[in-house]
PDB file of N, CA, C and O in Angstrom:
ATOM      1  N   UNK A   1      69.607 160.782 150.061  1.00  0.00           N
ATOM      2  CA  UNK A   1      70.250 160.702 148.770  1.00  0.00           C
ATOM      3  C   UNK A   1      69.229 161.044 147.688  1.00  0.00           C
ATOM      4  O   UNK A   1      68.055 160.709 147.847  1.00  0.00           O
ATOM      5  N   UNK A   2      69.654 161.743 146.515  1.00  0.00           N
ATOM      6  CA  UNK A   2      68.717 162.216 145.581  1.00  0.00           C
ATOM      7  C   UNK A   2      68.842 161.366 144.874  1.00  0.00           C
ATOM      8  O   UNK A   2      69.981 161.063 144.518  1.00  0.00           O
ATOM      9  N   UNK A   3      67.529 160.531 144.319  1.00  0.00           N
ATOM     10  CA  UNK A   3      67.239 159.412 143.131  1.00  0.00           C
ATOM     11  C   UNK A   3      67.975 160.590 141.602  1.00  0.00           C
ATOM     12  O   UNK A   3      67.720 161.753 141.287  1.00  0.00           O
ATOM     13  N   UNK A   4      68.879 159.594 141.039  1.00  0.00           N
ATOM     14  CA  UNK A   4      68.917 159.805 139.555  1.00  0.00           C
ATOM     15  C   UNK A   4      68.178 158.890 139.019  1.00  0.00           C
ATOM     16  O   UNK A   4      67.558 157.925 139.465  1.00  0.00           O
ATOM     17  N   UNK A   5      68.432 159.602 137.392  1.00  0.00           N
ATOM     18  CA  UNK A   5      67.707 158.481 136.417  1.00  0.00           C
ATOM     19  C   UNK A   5      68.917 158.295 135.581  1.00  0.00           C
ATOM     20  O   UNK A   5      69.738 159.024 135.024  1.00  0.00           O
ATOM     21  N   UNK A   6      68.598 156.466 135.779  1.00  0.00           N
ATOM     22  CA  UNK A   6      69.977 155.912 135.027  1.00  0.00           C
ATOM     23  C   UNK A   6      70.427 156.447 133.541  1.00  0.00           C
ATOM     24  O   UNK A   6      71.590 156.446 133.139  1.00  0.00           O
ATOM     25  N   UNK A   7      69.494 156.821 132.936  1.00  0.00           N
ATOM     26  CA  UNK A   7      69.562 157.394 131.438  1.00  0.00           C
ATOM     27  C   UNK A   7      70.676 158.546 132.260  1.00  0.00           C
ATOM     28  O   UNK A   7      71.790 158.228 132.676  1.00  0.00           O
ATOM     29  N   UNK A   8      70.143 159.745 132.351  1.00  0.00           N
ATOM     30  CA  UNK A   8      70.847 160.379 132.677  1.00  0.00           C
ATOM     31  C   UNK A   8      72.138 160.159 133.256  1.00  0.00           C
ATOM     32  O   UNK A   8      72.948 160.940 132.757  1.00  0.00           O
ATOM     33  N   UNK A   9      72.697 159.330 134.194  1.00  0.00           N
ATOM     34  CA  UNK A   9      73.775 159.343 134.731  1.00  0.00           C
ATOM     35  C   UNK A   9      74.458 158.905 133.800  1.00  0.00           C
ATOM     36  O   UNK A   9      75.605 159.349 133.791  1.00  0.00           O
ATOM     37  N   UNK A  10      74.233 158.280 133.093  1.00  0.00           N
ATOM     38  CA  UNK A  10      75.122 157.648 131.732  1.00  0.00           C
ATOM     39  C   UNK A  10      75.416 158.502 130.845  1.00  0.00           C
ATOM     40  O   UNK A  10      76.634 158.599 130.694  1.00  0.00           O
ATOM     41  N   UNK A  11      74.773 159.203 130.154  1.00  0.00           N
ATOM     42  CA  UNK A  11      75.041 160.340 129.346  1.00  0.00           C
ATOM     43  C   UNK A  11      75.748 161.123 129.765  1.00  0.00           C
ATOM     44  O   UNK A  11      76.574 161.637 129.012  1.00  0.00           O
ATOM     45  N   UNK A  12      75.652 161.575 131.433  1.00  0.00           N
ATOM     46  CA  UNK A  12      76.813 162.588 131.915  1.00  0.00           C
ATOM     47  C   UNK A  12      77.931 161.902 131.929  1.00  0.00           C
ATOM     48  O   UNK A  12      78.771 162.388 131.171  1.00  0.00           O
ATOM     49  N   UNK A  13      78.258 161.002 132.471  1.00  0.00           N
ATOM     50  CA  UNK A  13      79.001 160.062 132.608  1.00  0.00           C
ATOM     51  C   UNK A  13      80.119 159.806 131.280  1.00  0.00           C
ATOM     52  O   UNK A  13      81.331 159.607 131.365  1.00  0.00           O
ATOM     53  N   UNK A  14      79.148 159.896 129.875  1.00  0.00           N
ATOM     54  CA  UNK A  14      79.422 159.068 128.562  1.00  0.00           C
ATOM     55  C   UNK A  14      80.081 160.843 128.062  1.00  0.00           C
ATOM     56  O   UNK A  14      81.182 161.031 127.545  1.00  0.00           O
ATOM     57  N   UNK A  15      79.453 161.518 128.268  1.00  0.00           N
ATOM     58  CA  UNK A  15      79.753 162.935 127.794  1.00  0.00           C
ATOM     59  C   UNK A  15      81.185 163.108 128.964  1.00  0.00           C
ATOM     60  O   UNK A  15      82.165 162.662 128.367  1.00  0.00           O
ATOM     61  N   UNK A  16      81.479 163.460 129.987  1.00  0.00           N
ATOM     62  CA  UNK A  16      82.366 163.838 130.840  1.00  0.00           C
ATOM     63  C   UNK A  16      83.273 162.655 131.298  1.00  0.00           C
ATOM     64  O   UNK A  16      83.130 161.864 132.230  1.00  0.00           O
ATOM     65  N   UNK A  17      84.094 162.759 130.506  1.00  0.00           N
ATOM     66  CA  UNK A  17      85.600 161.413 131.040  1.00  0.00           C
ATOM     67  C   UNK A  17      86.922 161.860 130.393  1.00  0.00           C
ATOM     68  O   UNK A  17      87.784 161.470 129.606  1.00  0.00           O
ATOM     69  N   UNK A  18      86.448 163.339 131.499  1.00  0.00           N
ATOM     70  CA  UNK A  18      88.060 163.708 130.780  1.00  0.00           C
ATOM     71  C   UNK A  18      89.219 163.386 131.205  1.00  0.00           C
ATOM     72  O   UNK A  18      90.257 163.395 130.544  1.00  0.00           O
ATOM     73  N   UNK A  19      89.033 162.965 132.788  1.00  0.00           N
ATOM     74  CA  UNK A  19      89.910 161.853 132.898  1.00  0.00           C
ATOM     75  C   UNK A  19      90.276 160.422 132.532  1.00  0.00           C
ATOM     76  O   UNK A  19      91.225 159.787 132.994  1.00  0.00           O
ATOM     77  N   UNK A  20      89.418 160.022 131.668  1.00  0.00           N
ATOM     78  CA  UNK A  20      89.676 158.934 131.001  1.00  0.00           C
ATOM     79  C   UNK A  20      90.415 158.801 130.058  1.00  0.00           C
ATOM     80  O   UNK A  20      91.192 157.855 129.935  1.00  0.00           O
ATOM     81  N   UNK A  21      90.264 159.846 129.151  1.00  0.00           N
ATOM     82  CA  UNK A  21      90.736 160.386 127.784  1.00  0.00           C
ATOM     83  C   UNK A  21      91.813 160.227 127.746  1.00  0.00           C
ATOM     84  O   UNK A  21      92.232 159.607 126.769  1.00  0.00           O
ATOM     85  N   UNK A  22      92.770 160.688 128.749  1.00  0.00           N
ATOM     86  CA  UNK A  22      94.205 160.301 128.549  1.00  0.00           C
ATOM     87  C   UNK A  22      94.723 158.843 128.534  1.00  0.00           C
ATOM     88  O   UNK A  22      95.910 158.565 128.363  1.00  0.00           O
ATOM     89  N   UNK A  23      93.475 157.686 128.780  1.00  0.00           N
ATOM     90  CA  UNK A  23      94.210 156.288 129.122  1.00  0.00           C
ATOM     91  C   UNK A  23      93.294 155.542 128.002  1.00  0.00           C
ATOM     92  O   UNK A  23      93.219 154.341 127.741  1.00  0.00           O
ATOM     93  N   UNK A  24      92.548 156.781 127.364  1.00  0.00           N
ATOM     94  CA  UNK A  24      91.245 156.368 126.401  1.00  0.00           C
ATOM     95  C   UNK A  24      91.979 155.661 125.225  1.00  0.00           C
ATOM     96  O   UNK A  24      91.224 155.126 124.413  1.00  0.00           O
ATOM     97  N   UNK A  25      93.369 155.558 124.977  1.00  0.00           N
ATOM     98  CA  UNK A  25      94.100 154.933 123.244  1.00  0.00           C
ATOM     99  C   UNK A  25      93.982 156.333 122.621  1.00  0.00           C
ATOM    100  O   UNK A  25      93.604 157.355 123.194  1.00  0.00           O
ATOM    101  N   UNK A  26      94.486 156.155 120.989  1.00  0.00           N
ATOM    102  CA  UNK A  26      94.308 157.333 120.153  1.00  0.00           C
ATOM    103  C   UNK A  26      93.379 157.979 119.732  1.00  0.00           C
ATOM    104  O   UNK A  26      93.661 158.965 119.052  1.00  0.00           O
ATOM    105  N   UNK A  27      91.907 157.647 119.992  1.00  0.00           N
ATOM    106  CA  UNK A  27      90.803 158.527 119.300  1.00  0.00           C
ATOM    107  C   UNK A  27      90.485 159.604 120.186  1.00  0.00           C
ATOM    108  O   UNK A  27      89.862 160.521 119.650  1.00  0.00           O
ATOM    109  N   UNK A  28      90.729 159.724 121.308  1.00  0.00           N
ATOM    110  CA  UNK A  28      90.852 161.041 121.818  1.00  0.00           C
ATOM    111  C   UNK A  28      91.751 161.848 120.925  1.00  0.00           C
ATOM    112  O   UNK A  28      91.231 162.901 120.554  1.00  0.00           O
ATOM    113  N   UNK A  29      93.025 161.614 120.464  1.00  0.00           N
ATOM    114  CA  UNK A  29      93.844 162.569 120.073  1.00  0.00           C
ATOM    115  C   UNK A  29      93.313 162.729 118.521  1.00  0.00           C
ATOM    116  O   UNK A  29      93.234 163.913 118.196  1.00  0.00           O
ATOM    117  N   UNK A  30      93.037 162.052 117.776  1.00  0.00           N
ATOM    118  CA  UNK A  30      93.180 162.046 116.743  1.00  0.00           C
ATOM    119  C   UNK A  30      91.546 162.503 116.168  1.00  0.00           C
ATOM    120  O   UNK A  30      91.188 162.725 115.012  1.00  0.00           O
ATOM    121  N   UNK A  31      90.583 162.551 117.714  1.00  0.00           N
ATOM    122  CA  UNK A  31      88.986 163.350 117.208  1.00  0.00           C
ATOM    123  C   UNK A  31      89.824 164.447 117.206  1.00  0.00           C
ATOM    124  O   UNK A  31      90.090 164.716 116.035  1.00  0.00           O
ATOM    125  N   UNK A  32      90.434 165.304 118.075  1.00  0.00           N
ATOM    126  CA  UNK A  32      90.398 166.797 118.395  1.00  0.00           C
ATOM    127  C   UNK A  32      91.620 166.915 116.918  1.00  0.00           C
ATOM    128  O   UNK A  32      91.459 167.954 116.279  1.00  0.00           O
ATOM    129  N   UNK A  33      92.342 166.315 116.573  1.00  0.00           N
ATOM    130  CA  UNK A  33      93.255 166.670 115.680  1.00  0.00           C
ATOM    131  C   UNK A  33      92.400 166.889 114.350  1.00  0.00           C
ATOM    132  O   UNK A  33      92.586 167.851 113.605  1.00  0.00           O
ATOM    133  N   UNK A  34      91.312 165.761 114.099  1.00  0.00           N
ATOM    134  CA  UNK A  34      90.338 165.979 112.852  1.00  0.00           C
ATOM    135  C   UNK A  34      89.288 167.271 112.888  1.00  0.00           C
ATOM    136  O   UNK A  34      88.889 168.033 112.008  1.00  0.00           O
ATOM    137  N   UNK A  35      89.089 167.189 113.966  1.00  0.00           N
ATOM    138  CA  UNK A  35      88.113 168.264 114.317  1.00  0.00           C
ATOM    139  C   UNK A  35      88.779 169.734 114.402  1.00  0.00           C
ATOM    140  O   UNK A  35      88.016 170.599 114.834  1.00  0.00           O
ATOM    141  N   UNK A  36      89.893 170.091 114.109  1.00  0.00           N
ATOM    142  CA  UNK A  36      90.809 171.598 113.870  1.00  0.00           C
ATOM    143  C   UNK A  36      91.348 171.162 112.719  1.00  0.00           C
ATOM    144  O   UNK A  36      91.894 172.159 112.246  1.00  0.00           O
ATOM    145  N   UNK A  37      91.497 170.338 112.059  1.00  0.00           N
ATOM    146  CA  UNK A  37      92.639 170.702 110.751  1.00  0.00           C
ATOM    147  C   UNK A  37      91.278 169.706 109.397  1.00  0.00           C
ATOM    148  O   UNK A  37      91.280 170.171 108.258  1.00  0.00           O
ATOM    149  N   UNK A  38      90.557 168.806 109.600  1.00  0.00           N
ATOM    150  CA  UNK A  38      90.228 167.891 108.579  1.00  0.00           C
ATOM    151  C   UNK A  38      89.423 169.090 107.585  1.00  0.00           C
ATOM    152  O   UNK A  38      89.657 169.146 106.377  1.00  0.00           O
ATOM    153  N   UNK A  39      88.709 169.780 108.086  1.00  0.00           N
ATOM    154  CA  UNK A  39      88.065 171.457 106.888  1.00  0.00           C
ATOM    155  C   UNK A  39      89.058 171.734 106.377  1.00  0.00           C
ATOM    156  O   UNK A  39      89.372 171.543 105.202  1.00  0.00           O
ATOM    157  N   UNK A  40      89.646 172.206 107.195  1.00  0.00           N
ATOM    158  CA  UNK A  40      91.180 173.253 106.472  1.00  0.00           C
ATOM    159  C   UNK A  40      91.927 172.042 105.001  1.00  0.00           C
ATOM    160  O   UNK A  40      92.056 172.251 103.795  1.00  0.00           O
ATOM    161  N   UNK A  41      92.212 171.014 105.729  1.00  0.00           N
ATOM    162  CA  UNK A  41      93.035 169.781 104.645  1.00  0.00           C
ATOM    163  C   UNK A  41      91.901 169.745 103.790  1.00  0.00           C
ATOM    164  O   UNK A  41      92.187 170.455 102.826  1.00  0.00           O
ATOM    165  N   UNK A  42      90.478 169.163 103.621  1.00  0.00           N
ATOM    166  CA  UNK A  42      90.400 169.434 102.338  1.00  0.00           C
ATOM    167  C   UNK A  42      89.850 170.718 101.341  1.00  0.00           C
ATOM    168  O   UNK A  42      89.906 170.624 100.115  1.00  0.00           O
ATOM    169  N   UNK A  43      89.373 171.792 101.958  1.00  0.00           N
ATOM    170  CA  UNK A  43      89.135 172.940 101.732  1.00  0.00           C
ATOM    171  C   UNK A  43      90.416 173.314 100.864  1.00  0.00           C
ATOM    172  O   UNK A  43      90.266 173.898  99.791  1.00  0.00           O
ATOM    173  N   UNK A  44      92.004 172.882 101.463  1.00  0.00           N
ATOM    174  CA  UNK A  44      93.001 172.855 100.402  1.00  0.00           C
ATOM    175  C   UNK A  44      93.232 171.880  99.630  1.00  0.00           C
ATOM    176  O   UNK A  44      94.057 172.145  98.757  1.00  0.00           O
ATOM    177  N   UNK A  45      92.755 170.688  99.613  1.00  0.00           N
ATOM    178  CA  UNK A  45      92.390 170.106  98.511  1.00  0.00           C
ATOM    179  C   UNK A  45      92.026 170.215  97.638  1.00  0.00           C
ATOM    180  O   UNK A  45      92.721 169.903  96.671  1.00  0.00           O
ATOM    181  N   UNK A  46      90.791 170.692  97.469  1.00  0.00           N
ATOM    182  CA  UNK A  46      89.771 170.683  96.668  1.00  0.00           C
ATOM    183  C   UNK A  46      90.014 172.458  95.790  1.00  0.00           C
ATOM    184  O   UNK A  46      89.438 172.928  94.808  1.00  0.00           O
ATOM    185  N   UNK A  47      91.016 172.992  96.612  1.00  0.00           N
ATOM    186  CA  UNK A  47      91.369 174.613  96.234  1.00  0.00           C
ATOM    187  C   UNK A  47      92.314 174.335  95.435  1.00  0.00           C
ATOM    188  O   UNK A  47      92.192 174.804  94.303  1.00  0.00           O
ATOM    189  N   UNK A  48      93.440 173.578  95.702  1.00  0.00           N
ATOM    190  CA  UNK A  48      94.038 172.663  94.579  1.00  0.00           C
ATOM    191  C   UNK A  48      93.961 172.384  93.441  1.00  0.00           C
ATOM    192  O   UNK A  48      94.553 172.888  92.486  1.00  0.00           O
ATOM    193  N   UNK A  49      93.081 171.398  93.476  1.00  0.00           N
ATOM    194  CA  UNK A  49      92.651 170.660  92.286  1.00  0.00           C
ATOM    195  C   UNK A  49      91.551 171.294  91.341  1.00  0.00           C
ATOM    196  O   UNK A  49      90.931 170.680  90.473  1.00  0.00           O
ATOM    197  N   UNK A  50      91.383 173.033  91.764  1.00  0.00           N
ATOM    198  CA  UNK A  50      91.302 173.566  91.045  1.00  0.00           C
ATOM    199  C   UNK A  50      89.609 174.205  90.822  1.00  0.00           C
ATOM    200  O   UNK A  50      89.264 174.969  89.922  1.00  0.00           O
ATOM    201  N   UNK A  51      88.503 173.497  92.194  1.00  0.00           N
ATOM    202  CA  UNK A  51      87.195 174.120  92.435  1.00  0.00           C
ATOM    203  C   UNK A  51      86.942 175.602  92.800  1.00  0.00           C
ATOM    204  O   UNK A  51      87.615 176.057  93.725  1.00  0.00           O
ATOM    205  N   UNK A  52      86.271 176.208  92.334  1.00  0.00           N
ATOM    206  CA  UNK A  52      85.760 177.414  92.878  1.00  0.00           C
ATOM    207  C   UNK A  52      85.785 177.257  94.612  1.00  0.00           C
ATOM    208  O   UNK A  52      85.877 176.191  95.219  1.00  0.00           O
ATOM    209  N   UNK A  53      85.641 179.087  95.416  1.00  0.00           N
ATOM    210  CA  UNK A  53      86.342 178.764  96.932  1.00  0.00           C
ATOM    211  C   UNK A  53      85.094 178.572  97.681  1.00  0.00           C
ATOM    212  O   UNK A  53      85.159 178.284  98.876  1.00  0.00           O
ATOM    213  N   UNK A  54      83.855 178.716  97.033  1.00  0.00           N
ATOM    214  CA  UNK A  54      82.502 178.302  97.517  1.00  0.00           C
ATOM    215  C   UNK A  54      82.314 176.728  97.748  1.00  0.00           C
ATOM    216  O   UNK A  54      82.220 176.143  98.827  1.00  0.00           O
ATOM    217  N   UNK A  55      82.278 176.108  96.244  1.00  0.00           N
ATOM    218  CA  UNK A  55      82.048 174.521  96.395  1.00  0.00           C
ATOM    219  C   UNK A  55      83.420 174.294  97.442  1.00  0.00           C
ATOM    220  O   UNK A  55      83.005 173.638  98.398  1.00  0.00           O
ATOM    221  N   UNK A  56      84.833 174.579  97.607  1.00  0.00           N
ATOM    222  CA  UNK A  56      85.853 174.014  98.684  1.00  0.00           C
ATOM    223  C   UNK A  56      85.168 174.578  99.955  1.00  0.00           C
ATOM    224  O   UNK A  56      84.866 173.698 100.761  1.00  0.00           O
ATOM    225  N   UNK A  57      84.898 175.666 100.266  1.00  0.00           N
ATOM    226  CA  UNK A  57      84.337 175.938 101.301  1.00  0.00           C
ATOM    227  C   UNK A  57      82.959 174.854 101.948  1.00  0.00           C
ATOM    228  O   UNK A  57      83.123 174.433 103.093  1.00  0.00           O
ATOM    229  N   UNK A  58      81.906 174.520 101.344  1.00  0.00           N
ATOM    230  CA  UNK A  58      81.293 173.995 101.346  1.00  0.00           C
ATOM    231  C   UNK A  58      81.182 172.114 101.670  1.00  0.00           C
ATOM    232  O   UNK A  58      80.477 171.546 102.504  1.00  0.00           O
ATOM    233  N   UNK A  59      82.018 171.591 100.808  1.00  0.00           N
ATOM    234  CA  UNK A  59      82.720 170.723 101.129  1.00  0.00           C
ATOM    235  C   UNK A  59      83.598 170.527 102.578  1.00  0.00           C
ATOM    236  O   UNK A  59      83.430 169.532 103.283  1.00  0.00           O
ATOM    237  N   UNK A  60      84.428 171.469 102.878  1.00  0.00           N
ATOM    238  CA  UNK A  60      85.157 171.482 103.717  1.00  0.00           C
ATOM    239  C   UNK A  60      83.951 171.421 105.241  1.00  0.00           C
ATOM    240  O   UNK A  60      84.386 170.762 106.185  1.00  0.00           O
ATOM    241  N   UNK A  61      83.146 171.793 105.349  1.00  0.00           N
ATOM    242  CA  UNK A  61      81.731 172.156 105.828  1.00  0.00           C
ATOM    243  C   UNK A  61      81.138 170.951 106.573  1.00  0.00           C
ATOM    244  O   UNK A  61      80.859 170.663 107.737  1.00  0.00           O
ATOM    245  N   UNK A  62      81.084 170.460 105.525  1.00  0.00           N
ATOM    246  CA  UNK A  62      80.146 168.840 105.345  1.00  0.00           C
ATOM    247  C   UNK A  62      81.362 168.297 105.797  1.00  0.00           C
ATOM    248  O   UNK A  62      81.273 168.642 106.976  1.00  0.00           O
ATOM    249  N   UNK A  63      82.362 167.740 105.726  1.00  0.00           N
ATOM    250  CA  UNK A  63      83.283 166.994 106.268  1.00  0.00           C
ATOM    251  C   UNK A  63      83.553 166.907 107.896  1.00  0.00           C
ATOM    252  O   UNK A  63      83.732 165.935 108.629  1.00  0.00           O
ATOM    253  N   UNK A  64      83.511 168.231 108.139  1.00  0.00           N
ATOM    254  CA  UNK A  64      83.347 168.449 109.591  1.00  0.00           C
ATOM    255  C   UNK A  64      81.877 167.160 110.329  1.00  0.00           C
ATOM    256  O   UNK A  64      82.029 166.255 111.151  1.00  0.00           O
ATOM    257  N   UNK A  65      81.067 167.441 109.877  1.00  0.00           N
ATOM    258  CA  UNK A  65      79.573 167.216 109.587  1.00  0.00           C
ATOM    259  C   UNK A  65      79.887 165.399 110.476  1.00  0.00           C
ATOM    260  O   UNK A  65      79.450 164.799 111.458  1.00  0.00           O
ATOM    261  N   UNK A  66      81.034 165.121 109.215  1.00  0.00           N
ATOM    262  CA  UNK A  66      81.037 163.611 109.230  1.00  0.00           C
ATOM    263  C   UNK A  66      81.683 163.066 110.715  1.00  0.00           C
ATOM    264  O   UNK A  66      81.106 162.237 111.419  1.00  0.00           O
ATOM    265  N   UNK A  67      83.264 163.825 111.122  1.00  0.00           N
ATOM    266  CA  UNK A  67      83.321 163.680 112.454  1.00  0.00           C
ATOM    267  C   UNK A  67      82.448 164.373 113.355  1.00  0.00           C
ATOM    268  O   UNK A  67      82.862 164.640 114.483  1.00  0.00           O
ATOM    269  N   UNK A  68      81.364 164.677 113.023  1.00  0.00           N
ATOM    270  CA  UNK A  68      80.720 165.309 114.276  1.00  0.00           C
ATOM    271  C   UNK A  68      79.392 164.104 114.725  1.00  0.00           C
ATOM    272  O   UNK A  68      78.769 164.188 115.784  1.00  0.00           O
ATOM    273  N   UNK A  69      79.177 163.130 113.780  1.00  0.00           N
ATOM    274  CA  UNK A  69      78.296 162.016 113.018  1.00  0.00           C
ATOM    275  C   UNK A  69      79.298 160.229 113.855  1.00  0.00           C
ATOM    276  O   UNK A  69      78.677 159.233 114.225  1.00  0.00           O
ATOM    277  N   UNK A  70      80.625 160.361 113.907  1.00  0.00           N
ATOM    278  CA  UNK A  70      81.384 159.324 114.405  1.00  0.00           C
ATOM    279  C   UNK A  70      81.561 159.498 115.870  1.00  0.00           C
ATOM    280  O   UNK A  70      81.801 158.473 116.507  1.00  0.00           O
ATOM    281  N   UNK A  71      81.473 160.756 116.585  1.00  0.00           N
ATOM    282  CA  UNK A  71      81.103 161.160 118.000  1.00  0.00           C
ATOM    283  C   UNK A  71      80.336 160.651 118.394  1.00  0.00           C
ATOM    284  O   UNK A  71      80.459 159.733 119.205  1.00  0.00           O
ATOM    285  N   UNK A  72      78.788 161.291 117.734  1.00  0.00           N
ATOM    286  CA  UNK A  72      77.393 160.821 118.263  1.00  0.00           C
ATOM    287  C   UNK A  72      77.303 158.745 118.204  1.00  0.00           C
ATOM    288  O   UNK A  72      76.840 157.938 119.010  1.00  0.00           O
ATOM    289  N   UNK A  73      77.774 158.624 117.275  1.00  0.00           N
ATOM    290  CA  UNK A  73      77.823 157.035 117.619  1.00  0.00           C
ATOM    291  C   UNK A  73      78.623 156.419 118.393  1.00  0.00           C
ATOM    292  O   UNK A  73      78.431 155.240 118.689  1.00  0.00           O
ATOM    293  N   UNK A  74      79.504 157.019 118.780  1.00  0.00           N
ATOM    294  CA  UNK A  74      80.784 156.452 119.922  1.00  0.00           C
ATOM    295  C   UNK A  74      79.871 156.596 121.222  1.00  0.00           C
ATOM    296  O   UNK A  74      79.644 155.709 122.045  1.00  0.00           O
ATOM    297  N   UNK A  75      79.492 157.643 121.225  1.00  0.00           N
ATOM    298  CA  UNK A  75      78.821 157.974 122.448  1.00  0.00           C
ATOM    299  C   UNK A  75      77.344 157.236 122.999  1.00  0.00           C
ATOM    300  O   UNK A  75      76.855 157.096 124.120  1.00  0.00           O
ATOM    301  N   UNK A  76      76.922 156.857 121.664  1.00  0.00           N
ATOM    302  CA  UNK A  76      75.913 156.175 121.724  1.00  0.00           C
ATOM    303  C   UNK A  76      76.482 154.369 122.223  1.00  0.00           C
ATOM    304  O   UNK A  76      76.009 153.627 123.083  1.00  0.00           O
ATOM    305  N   UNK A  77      77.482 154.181 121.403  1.00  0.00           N
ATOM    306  CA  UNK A  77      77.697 152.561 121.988  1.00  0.00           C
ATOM    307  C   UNK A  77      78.283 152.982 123.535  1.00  0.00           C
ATOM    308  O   UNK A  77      77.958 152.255 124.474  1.00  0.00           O
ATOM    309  N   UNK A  78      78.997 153.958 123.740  1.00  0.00           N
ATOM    310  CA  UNK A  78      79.550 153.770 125.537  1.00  0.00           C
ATOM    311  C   UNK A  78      78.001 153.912 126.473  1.00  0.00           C
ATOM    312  O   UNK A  78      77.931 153.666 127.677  1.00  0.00           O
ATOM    313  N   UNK A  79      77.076 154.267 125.792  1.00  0.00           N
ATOM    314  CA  UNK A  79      75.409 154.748 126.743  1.00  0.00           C
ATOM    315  C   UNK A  79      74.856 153.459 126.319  1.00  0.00           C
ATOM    316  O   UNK A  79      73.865 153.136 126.973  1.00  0.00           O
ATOM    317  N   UNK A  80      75.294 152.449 125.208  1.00  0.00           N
ATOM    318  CA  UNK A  80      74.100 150.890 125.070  1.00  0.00           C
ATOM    319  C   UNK A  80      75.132 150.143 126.161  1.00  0.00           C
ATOM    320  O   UNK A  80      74.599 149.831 127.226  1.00  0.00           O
ATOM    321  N   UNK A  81      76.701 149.790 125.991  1.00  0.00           N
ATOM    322  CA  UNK A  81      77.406 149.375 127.158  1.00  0.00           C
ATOM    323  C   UNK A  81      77.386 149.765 128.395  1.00  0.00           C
ATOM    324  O   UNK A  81      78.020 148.998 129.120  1.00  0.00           O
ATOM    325  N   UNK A  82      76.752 150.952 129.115  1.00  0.00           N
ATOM    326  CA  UNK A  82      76.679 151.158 130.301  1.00  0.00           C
ATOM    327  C   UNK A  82      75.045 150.684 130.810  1.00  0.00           C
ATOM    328  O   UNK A  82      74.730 150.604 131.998  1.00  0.00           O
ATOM    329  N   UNK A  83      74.268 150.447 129.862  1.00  0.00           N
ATOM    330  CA  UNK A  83      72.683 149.884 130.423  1.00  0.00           C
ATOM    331  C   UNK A  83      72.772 148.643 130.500  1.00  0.00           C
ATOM    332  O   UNK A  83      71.805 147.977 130.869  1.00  0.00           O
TER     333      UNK A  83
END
């Protein structure tokens, strides 16, 4: 048998549960739903209310930024709960 290192098996582990995902509750559905439409929603927001399409673009940018920021910590508490 080939020795792993527990770090590692966890991270693959914490990264790959795509069979879980379906019994995971709503933040499976509702990362991938933020993560395709949350730029676009406020990019038209902010196009709206009347900003130049640089600062909405930009904005819209950084928002992404933020669910990509609530991942890395999800992932981080399922890798402190698996040690």
């Amino acid at each position: 048998m080939i020795p792993v290192d527990p770090g590692t098996a966890t991270t693959i582990r914490a990264i790959d549960e795509g069979s879980e995902e379906l019994f995971g509750g709503f933040w499976p559905f509702i990362r991938r739903t933020l993560m395709l439409f949350l730029p676009l929603w406020v990019w038209l927001l902010l196009w709206a209310a009347g900003l130049p399409n640089i600062i909405s673009a930009l904005f819209s940018g950084l928002s992404l930024s933020l669910v990509v920021a609530i991942e890395q910590y999800k992932l981080r508490q399922i890798a402190r709960k698996d040690n």
